[in-house]
Structures are given as C-alpha cells and as structure tokens.
C-alpha positions in Angstrom: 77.1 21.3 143.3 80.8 21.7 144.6 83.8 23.0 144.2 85.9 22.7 141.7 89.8 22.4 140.9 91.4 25.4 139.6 92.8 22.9 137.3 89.0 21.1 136.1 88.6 24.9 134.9 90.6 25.0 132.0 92.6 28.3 131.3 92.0 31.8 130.2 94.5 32.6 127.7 95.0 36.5 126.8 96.0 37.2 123.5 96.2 40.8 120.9 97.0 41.2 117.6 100.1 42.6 116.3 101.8 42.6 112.9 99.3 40.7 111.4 99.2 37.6 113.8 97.7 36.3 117.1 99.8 37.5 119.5 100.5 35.4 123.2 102.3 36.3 126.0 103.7 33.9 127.9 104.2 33.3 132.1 107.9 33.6 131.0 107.6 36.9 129.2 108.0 35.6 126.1 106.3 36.0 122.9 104.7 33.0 120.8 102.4 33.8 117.1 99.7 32.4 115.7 98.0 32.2 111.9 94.7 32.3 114.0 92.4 31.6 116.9 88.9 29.4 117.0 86.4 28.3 119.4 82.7 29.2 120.2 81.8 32.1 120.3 80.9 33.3 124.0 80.5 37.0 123.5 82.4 40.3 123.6 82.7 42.5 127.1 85.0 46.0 127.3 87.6 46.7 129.9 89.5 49.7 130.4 93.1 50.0 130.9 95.7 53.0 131.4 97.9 53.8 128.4 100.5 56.6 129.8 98.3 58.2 131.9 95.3 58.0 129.4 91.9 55.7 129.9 92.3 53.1 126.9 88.5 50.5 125.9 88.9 47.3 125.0 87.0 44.9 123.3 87.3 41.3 124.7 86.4 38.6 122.4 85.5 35.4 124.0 86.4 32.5 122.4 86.3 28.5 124.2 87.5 25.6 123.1 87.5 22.3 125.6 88.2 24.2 129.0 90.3 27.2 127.6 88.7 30.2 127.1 90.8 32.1 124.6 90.5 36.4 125.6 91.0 38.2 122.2 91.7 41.7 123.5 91.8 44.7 120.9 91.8 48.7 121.8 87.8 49.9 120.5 89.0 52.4 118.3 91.1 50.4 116.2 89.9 49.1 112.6 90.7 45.2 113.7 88.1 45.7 116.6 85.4 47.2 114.1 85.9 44.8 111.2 85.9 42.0 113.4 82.7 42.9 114.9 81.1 44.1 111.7 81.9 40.6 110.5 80.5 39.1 113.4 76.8 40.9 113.1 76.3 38.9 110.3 76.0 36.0 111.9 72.1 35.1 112.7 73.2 31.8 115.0 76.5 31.0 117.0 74.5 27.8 118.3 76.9 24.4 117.5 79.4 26.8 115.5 83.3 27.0 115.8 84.5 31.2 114.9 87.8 31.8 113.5 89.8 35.4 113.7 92.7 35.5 111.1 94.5 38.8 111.2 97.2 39.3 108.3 99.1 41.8 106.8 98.2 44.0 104.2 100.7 46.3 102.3 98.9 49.9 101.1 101.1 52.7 99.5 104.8 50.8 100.8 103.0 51.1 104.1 102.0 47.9 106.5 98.1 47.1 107.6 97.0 44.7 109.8 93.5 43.2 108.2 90.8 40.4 109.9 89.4 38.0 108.3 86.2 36.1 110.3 84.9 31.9 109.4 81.8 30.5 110.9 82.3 26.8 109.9 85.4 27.7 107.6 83.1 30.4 105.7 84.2 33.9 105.2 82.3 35.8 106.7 81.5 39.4 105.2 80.3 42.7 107.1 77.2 43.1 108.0 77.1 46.8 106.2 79.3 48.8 104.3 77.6 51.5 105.3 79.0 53.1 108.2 78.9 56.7 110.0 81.5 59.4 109.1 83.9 60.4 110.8 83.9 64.0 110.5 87.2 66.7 111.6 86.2 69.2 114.3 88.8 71.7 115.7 88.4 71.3 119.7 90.8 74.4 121.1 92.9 74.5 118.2 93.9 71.2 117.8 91.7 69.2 114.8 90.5 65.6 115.5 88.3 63.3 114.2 85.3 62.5 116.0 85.0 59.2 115.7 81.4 59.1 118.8 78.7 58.2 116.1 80.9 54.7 114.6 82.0 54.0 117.8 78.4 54.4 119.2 76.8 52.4 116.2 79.9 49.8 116.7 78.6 49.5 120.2 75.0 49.0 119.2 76.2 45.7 117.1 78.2 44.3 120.0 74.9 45.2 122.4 72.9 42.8 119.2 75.7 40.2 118.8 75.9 39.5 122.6 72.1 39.7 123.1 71.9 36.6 120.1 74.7 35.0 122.6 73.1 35.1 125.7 69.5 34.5 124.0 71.2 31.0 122.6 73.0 30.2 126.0 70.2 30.6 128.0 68.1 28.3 125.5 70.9 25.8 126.3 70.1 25.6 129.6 67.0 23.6 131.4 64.6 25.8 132.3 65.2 25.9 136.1 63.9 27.5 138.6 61.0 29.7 136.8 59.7 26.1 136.0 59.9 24.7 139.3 58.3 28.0 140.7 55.3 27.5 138.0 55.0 23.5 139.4 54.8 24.9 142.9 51.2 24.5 144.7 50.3 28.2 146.2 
C-alpha cells in the first residue's frame, strides 16, 4: 500500500438537475447539459447546505464510472429526490449493474415539471410502492404548511435499505481480510 496520485484517482464530478436535464458546472463557471448520467451504483449520503440563511438536505447519489465518481445532488424534499429513490428500492441487486437517472420535462396544466426516469441494465425501473404517507396541512402560528415528516421519514427508511443492499454487496466484494487472518491465528 502507497500513496497515490491525485490524478490515478479519477474525479468527482458534482452535478443537479434543472429543467429537465443533468446539470454540470464547470471550473470556468460555465454551464454544460446532459440527456442523462450512468455508472454503478455506490450509494446515497445527505449533506446540508445554507439556502439564504436557511438549513437545506441533500441527497447525494453516487454514481462511478472508470475513476469518476459522478455526485448527483438533489434538495430531500423535492419530488426528483423521492421518485428517484422510490425507483431505486426496487432494485434487489446493484452487483455487476450500470444505473441510469434521466430527468425530462413534463408539461401539466401549461405549467413545466421536471420528471426521473431510473434503468438498471437499460430497464425501466418502476417504484417500489405507490403507496406512500400523506401529507397532511397543519396551521403552525397562523401560517398553514404541509407536513411533509412521515414521507420524508419513510423516504429515509428506503435510502437506510438501499444503501444497506450497497454496502452488504461491497463488502462481499472484498476478501475477507483481517477477521479471517484473526480466525487462522494460533492463541
């Protein structure tokens, strides 16, 4: 074991959604669009960030192909982040397979919606429920808001059972290691 380049690593490249594509931002500050992103899947982690003064959750899709590891970032709340994990718990095995997010544009009532659509192998996947919690109206002082805490607590429950499948399948990958060496050891 060693160390290695920052340049054997590959790159992590940060990317959103917007306006029904793959959005990336570039060193430059420039913008560039894409149809789609693929790779294996490696999981999804949240992050917080600051939105004008306000705490923001993120969900960070992890996606690698070669040495980049593509970072799908999408706020928590938002319907993209749900549909593609709902998408995503129906997957029994990530082992060997390459995941596609396509986001595209859907027009509802003359108004604009950005949609997911989610392949394992080039097959659509579908949702792993239809079924979800409400999302009832409560009146906190005397402003009404949804409360949204039992879908984004049952949300979080399938990104808990997607990335234990992940790290169940990665840790297969690997030799067993030390616990087997330890076992081998005389007392």
């Amino acid at each position: 074991m060693g160390l290695i380049a920052n340049s054997d690593l590959g790159h992590r490249i940060f990317l959103s959604v917007t306006g029904g594509k793959i959005r990336r931002r570039t060193k430059d500050g420039n913008e560039e669009f894409y149809k789609s992103v693929e790779g294996k899947f490696k999981g999804i982690s949240m992050r917080e960030s600051e939105y004008n003064g306000a705490p923001v959750n993120f969900y960070d899709f992890h996606l690698v192909d070669g040495n980049d590891e593509f970072v799908l970032s999408i706020n928590r709340a938002s319907s993209v982040a749900r549909s593609i994990v709902l998408n995503l718990a129906s997957v029994k095995s990530f082992a060997g397979t390459t995941i596609r997010i396509s986001p595209w544009l859907k027009e509802n009532n003359g108004k604009q919606f950005t949609n997911i659509s989610v392949y394992q192998n080039n097959e659509k996947l579908g949702w792993v429920t239809n079924e979800l919690p409400e999302v009832p109206t409560v009146t906190v002082g005397s402003v009404v808001v949804k409360d949204d805490s039992k879908l984004i607590s049952f949300v979080q429950q399938l990104v808990d059972g997607i990335n234990l499948v992940v790290n169940r399948e990665l840790a297969s990958d690997e030799p067993d290691g030390l616990s087997s060496e330890l076992e081998d050891m005389p007392e």
